[in-house]
Backbone as JSON, one array per atom type, in Angstrom:
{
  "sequence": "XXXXXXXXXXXXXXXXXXXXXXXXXXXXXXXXXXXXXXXXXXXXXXXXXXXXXXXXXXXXXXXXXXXXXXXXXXXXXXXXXXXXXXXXXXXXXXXXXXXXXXXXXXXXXXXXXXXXXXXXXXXXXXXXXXXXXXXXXXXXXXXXXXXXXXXXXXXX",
  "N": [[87.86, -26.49, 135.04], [87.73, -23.26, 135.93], [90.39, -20.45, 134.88], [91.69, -18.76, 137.46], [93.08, -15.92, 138.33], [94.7, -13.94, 141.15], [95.17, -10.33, 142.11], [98.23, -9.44, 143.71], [98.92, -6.77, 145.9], [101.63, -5.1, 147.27], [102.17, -3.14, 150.13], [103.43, -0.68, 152.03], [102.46, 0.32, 154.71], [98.99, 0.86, 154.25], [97.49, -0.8, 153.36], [95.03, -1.3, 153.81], [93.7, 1.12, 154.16], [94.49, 2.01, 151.15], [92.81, -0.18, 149.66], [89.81, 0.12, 150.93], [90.09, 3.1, 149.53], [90.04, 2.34, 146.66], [87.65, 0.72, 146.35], [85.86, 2.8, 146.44], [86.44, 4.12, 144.24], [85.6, 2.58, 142.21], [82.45, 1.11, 140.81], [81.41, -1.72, 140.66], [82.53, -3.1, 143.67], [84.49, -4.29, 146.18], [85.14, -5.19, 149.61], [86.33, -7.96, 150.45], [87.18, -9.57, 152.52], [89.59, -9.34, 155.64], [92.33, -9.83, 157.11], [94.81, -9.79, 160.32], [97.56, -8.89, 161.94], [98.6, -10.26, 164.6], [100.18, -10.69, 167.91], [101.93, -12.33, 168.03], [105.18, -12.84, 166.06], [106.22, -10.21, 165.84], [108.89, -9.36, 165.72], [109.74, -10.22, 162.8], [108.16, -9.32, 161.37], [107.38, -6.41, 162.43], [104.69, -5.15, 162.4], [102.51, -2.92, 163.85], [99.86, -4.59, 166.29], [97.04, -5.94, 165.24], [97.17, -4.25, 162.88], [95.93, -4.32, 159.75], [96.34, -7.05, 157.96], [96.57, -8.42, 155.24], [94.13, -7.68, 152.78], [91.53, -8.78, 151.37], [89.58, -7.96, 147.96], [87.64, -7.0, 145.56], [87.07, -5.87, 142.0], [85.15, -4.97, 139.85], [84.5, -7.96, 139.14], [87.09, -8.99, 139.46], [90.06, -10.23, 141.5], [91.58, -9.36, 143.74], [94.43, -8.52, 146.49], [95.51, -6.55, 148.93], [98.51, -5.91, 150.49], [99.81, -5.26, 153.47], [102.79, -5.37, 153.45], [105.39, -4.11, 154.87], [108.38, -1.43, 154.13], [110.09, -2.62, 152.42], [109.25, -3.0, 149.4], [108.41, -0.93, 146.22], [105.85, 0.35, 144.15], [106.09, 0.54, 140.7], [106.33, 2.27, 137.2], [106.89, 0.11, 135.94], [104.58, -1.8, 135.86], [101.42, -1.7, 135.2], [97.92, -0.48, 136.16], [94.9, -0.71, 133.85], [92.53, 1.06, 132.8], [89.63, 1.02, 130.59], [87.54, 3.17, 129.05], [84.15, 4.36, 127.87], [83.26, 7.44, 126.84], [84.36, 10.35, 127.37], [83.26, 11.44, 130.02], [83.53, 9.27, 131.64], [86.05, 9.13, 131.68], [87.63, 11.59, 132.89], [86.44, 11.35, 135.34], [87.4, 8.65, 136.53], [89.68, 9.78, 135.93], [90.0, 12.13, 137.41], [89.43, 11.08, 140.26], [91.41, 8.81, 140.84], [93.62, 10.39, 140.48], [93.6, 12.37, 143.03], [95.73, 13.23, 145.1], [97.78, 11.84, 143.8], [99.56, 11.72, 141.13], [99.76, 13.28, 138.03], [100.82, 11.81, 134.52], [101.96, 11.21, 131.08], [100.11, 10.73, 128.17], [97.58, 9.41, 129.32], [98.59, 7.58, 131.2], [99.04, 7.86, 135.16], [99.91, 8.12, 138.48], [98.41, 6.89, 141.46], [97.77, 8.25, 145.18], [99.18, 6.32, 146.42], [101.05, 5.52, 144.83], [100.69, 3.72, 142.87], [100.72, 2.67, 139.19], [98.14, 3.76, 136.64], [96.37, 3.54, 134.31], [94.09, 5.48, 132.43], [92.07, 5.23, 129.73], [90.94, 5.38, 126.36], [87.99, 3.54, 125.34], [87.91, 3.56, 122.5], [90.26, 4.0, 121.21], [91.77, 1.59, 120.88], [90.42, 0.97, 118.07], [90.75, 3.12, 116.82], [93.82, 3.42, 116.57], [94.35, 1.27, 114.97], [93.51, 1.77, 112.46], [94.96, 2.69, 109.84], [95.12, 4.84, 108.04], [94.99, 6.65, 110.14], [96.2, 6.71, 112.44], [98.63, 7.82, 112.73], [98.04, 10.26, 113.09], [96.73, 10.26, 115.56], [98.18, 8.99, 117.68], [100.23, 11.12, 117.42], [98.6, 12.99, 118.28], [97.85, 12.3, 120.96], [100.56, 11.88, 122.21], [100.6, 14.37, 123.26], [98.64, 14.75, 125.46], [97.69, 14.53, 128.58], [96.1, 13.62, 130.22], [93.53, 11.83, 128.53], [91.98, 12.73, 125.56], [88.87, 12.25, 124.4], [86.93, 13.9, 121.78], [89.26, 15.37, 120.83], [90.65, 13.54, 120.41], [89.32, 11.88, 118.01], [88.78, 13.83, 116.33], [91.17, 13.97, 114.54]],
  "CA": [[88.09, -25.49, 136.08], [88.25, -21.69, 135.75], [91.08, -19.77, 135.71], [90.92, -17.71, 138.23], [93.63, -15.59, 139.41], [94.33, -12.61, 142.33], [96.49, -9.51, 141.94], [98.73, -8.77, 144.71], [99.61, -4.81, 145.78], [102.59, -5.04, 148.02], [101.93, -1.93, 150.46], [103.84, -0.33, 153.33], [101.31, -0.03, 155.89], [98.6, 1.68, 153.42], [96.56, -1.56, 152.4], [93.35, -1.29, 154.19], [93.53, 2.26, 153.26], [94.17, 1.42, 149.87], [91.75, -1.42, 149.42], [88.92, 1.31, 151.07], [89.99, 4.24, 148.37], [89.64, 1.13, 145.51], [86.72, 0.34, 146.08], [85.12, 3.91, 146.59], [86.32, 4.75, 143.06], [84.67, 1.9, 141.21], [80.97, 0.8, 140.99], [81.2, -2.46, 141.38], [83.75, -3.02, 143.77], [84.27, -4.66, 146.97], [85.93, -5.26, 150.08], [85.7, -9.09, 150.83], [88.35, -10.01, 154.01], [90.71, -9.0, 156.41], [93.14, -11.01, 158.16], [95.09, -8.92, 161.02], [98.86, -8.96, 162.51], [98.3, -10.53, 165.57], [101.61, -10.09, 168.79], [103.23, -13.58, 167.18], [105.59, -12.66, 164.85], [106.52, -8.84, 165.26], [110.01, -9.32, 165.86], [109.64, -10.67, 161.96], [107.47, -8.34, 160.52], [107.03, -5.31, 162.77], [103.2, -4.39, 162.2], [101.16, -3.08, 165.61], [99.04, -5.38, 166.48], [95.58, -4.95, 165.12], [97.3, -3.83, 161.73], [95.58, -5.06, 158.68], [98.22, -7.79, 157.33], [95.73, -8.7, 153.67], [93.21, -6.8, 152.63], [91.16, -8.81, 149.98], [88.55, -6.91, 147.92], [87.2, -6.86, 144.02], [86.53, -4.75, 141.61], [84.7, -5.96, 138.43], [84.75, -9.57, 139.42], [88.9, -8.95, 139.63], [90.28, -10.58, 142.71], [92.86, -8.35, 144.53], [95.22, -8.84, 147.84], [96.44, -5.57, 149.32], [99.46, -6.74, 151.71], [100.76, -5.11, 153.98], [104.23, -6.13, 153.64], [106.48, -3.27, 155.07], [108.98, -0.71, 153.13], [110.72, -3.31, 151.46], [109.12, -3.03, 148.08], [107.42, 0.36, 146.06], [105.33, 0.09, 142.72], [106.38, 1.25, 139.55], [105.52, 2.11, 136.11], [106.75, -1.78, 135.14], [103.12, -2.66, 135.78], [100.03, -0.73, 135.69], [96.0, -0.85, 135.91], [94.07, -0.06, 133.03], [91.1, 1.9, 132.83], [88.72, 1.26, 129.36], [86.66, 4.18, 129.5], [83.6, 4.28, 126.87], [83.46, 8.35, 127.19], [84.94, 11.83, 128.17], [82.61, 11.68, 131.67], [84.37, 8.34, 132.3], [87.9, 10.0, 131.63], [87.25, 12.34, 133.61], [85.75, 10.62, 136.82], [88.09, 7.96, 136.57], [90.93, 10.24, 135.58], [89.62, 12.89, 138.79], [89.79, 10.32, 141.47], [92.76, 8.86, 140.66], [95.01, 11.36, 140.72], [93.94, 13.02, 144.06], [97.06, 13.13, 145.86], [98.75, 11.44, 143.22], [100.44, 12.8, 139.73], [99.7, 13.01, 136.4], [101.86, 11.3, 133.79], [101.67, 11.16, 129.83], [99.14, 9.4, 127.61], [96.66, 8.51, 129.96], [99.34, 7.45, 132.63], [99.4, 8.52, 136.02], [100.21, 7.39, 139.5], [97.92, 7.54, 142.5], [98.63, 8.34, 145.96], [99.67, 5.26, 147.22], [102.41, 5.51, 143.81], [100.13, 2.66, 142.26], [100.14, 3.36, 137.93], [96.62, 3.67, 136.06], [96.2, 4.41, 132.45], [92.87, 5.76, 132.27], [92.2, 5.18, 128.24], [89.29, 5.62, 125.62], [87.86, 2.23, 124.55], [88.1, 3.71, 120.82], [91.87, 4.09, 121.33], [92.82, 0.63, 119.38], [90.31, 0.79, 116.79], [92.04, 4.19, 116.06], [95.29, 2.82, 116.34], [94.5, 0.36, 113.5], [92.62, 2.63, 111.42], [96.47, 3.19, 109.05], [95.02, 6.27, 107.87], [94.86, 7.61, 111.29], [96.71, 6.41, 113.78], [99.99, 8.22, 112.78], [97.72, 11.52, 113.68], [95.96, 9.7, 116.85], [99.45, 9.49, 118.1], [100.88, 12.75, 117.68], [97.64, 13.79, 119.45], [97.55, 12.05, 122.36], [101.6, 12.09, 122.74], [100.68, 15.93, 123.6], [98.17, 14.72, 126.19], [98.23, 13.79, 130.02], [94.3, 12.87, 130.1], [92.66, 11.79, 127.11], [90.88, 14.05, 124.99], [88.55, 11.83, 123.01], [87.11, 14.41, 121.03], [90.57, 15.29, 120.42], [91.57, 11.71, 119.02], [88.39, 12.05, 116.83], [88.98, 14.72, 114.72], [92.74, 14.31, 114.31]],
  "C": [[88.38, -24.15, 135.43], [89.12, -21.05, 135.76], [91.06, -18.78, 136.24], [92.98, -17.19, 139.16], [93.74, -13.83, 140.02], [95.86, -11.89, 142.0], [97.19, -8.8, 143.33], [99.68, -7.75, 144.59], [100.13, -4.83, 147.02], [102.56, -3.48, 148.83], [103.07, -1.77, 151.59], [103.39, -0.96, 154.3], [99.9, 0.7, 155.47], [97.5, 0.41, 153.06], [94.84, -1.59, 152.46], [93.13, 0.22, 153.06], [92.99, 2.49, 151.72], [93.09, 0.88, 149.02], [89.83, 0.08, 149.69], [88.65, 2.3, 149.96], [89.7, 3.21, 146.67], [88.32, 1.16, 145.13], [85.08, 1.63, 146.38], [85.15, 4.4, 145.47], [85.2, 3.75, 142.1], [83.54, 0.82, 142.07], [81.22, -0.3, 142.13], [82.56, -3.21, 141.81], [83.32, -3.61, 145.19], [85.12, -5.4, 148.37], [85.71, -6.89, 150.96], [86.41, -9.99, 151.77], [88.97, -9.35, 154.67], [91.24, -9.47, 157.17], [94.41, -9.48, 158.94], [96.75, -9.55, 162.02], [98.74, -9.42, 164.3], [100.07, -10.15, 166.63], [102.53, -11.01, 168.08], [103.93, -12.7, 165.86], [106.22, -11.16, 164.57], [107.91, -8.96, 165.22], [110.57, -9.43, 164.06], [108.97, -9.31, 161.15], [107.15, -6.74, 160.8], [106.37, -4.43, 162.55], [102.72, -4.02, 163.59], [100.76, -3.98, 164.71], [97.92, -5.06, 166.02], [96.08, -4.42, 163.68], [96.73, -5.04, 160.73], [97.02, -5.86, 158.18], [97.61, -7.77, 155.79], [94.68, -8.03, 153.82], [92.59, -7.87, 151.37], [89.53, -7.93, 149.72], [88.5, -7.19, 146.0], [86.74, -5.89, 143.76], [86.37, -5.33, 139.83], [85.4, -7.53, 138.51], [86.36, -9.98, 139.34], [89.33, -9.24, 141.06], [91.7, -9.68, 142.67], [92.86, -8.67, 146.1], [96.04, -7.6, 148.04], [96.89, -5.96, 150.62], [99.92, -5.52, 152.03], [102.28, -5.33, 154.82], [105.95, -5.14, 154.4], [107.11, -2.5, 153.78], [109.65, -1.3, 152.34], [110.49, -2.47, 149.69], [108.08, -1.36, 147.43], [106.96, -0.38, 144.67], [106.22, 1.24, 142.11], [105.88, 1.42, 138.5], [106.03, 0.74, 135.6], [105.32, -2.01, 135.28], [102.27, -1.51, 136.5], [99.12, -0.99, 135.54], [95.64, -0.12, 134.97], [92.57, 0.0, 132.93], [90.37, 1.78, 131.89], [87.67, 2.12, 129.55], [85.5, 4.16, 128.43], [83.14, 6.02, 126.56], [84.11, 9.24, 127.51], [84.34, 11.78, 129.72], [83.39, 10.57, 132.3], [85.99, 8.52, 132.68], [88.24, 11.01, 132.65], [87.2, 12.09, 135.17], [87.19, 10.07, 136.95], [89.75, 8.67, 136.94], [91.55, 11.36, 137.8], [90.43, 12.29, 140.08], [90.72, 9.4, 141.42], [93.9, 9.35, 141.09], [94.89, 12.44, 142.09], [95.02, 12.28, 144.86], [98.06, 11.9, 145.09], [99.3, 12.05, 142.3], [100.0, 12.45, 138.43], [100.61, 12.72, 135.63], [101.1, 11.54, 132.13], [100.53, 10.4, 129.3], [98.44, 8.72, 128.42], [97.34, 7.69, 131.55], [98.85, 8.31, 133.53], [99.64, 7.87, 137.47], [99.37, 8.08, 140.62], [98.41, 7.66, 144.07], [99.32, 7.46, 146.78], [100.85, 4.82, 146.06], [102.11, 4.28, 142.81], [100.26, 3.57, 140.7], [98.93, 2.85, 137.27], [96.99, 3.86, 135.45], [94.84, 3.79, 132.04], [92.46, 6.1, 130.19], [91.03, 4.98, 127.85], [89.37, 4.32, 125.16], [87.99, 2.0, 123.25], [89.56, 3.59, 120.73], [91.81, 2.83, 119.98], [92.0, 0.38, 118.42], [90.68, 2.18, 116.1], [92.93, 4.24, 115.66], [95.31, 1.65, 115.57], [94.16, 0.58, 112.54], [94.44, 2.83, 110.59], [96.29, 4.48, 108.99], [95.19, 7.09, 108.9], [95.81, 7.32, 112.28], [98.2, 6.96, 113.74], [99.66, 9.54, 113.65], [97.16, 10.96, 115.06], [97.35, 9.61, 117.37], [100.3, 10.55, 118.35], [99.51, 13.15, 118.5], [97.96, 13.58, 120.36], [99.12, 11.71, 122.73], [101.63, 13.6, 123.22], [99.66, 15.7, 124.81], [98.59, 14.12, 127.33], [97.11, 13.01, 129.74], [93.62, 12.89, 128.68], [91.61, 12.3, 126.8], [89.66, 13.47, 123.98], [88.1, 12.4, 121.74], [88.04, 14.92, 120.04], [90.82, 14.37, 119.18], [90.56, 11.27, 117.76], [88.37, 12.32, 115.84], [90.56, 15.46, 114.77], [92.64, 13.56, 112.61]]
}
């Protein structure tokens, strides 16, 4: 058997939403259920009716569950999505749509508007960061960056 497992993104009331802006940033990506808050149960959960309750949806054969679970819980930087980029146009794109209506953070960090963290990163990154000779300067570089510069981390 495969293992196979699904990442669940604990939302407000934001998941469809969510799940929608997901799968508009990347290719192949996809929105593959929706199960819905029916009248049973509001006293418990207090969704309208008709509110998305799960959202499932993929993105590069990655199974994902955006819940809408109420204000209880927010994301943080404890756990974030990473981005392998093979490019500057990918850094870029990636980096772009991202961060509308969210924030930029250090090193490739940042948080989008639903407060989810990315770290949009060059696929050269860790054979830089094992290179000895280099990776003391590949560091001081890109501790001065928000978005990765790969040229930058090149000719450091």
């Amino acid at each position: 058997m495969k293992d196979h497992f699904t990442i669940c993104l604990w939302f407000d009331n934001q998941a469809e939403e969510a799940a929608v802006f997901y799968t508009s940033v990347f290719k192949n990506s996809k929105i593959e259920s929706i199960s819905r808050y029916g009248k049973e149960g509001f006293e418990i959960h207090g969704q309208k009716e008709g509110t998305a309750m799960t959202v499932g949806f993929s993105i590069n054969d990655q199974s994902f569950i955006a819940l809408n679970g109420g204000p209880i819980f927010k994301f943080n930087e404890a756990v974030s999505l990473q981005v392998f980029c093979d490019n500057q146009e990918e850094i870029d794109y990636y980096w772009n749509r991202l961060t509308e209506g969210g924030e930029e953070s250090q090193c490739g960090w940042l948080k989008d508007k639903f407060g989810l963290s990315w770290q949009v990163i060059p696929s050269i990154l860790s054979k830089l960061m094992s290179d000895p000779a280099r990776s003391g300067r590949v560091t001081e570089a890109f501790l001065k960056m928000k978005k990765f510069d790969i040229e930058k981390l090149l000719n450091v």
